[in-house]
ZATORDREN-743931 format. One record per residue: residue in three letters; y, z, x negated of N, C-alpha, C in turn. Coordinates in steps of 0.02 Angstrom, whole numbers, plus 50000, padded with zeros to 5 digits. Layout:
AlaYZXYZXYZX/...
This chain:
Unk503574924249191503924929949219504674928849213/Unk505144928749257505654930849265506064936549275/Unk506504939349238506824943249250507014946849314/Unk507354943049344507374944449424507014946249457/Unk506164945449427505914948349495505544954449470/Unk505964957649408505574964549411506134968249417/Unk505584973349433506014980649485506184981849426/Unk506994981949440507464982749359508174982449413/Unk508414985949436508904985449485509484986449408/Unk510144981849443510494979749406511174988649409/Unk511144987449479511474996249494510984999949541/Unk511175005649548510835011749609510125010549583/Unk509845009949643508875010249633508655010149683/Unk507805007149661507465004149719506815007849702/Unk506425007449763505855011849738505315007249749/Unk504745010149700504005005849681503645010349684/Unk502915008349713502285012949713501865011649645/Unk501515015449629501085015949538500555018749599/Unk500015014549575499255014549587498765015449523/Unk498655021049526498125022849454497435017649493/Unk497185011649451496815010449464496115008249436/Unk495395008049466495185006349415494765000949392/Unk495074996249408494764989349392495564985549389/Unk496164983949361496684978949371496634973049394/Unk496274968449363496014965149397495624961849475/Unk495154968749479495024966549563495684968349617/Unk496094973949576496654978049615497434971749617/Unk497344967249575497944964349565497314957349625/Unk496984955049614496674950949649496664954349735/Unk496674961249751496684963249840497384961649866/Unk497964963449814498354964149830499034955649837/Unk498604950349797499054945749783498534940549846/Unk497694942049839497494934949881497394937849953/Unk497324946049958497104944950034497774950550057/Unk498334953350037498894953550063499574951950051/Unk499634944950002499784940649990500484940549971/Unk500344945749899500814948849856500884943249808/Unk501334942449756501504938349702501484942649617/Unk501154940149587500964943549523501794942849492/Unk502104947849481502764946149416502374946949347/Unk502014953149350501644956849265500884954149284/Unk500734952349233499854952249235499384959349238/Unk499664961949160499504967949142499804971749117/Unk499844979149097500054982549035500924984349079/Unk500904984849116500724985749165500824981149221/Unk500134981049275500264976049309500834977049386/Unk501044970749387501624973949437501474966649478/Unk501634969349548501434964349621501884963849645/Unk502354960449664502824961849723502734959949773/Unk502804963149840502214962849900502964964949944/Unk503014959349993503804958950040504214961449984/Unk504444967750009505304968549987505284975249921/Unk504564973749893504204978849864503814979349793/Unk503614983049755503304981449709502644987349680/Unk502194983649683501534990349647501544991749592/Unk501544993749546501374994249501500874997049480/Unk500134992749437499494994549426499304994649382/Unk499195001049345498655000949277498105006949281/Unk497835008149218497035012449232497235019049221/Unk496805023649231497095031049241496895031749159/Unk497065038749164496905041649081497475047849087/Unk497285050949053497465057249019498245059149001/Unk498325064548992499085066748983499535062748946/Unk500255060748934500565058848890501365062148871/Unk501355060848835502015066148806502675067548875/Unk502545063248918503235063948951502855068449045/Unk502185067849022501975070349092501175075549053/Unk501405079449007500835083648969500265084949019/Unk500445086049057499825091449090499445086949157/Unk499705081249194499435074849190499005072649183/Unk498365070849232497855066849216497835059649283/Unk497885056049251498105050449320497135048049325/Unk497055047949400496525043549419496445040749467/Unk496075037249494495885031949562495785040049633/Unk495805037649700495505043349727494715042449717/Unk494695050049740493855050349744493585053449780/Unk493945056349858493685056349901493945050149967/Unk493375048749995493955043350041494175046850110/Unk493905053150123493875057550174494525061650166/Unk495105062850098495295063950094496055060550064/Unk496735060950119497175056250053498015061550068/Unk498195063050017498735064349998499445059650023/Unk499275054150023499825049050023499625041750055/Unk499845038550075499715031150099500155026850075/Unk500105019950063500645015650078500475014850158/Unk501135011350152501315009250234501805003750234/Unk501354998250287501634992350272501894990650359/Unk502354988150352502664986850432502584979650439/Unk502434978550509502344971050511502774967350570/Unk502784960150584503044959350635502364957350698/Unk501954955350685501164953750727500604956950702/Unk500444963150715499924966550693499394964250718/Unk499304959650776498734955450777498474949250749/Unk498914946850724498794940950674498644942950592/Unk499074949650602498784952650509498434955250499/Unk498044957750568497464960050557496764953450557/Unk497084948150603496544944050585496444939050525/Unk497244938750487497254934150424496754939350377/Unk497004946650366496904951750316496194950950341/Unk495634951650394495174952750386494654946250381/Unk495014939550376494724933850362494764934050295/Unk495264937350265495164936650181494814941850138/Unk494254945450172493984951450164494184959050164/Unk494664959250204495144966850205494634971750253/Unk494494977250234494034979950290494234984550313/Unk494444985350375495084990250425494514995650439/Unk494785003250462494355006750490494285005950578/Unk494835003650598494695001150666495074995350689/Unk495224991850716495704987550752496144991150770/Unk496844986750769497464990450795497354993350842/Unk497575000450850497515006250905498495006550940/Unk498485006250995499015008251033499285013151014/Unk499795017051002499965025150995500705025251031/Unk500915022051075501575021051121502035020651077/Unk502075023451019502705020350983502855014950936/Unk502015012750932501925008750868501315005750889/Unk501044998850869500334998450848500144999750778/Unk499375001150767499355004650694498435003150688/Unk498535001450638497855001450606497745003650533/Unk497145005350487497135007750433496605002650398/Unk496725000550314496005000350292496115002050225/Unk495675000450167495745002150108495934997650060/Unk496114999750001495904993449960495394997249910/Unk495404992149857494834990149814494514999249774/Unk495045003049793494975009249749495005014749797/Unk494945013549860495005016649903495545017949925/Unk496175015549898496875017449936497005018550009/Unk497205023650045497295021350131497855017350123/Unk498185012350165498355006750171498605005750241/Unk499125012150280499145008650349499575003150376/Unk499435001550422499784993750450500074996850517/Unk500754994250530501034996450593501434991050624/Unk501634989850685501914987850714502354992050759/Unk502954990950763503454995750816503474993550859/Unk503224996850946503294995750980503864999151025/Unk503515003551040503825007651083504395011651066/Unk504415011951007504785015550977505515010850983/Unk505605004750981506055000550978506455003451047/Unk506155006351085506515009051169506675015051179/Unk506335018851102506345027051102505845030251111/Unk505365025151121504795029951172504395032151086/Unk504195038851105503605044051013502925041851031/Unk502715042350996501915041950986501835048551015/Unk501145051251057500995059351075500955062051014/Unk501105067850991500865070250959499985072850971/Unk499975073250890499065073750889499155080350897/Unk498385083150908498245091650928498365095550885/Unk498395094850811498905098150761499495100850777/Unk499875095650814500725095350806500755101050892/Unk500145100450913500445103850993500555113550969/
C-alpha cells in the first residue's frame, strides 16, 4: 500500500462510497476482477479504487460511539434501493459486454433514454449499480420524463 493512493486528500476533499457488506471478500473480488477496480486496503477496512474513485468495504454491525443509534447492513430488499452508485462510461456497449463476460448480471441491456444510454445490475450484496453513457445529452437533448415526473 501506498500512501498516495488512499483517499487522504492532502487539501479540500474528495468523496468515497462505504458499502456495508457482507462477505469482503467476494465484495472486494466483484469490484477489483469484474469492474476492474485496484485493491489499496485489503481489509479492516477494505478500500477499492475504481476510476477516479474509491469504495470503501467492511461488514455491517451495530451502533458505535460516534453514530449511537446506527445499525449498518447489506440491503435486503432488491425491489427496493435508497441510493445507487453510478458509474459513467465512455462505450456502454463494450462494458456491458466485458462486465458480463466476467460474470456481472445486468437487469437488461443498455436501454436508449435520449439523453443517455443506461443499463443497471447488481453486485455481490445486491447493490444497484447503474451504468450510463451520455448521449444526447451532450446536444441538450433530456431523457422523457417517467410518468411520476408528468
Amino acid at each position: 500500500m501506498h500512501s498516495e493512493d488512499l483517499p487522504a486528500p492532502a487539501s479540500g476533499l474528495l468523496l468515497t462510497h462505504f458499502l456495508t457488506v457482507g462477505d469482503v471478500g467476494r465484495s472486494r473480488a466483484f469490484y477489483t476482477e469484474v469492474l476492474g477496480g485496484e485493491v489499496v486496503l485489503t481489509e479492516n477496512p477494505c478500500i477499492v479504487k475504481l476510476a477516479n474513485s474509491w469504495l470503501i468495504m467492511n461488514p455491517g454491525g451495530g451502533p458505535t460511539p460516534d453514530k449511537p443509534d446506527v445499525t449498518l447492513r447489506p440491503p435486503n430488499d432488491p425491489g427496493t434501493a435508497s441510493s445507487f452508485l453510478n458509474i459513467r462510461v465512455a462505450d456502454i456497449d463494450a462494458c456491458y459486454r466485458l462486465w458480463s463476460a466476467k460474470g456481472a448480471q445486468f437487469l437488461t441491456p443498455p436501454i436508449d433514454r435520449k439523453a443517455e444510454l443506461r443499463c443497471y445490475l447488481r453486485d455481490p450484496d445486491g447493490y444497484l449499480i447503474e451504468v450510463g453513457q451520455a448521449t444526447g445529452l451532450l446536444q441538450g437533448i433530456l431523457a422523457d420524463p417517467t410518468p411520476d415526473d408528468r
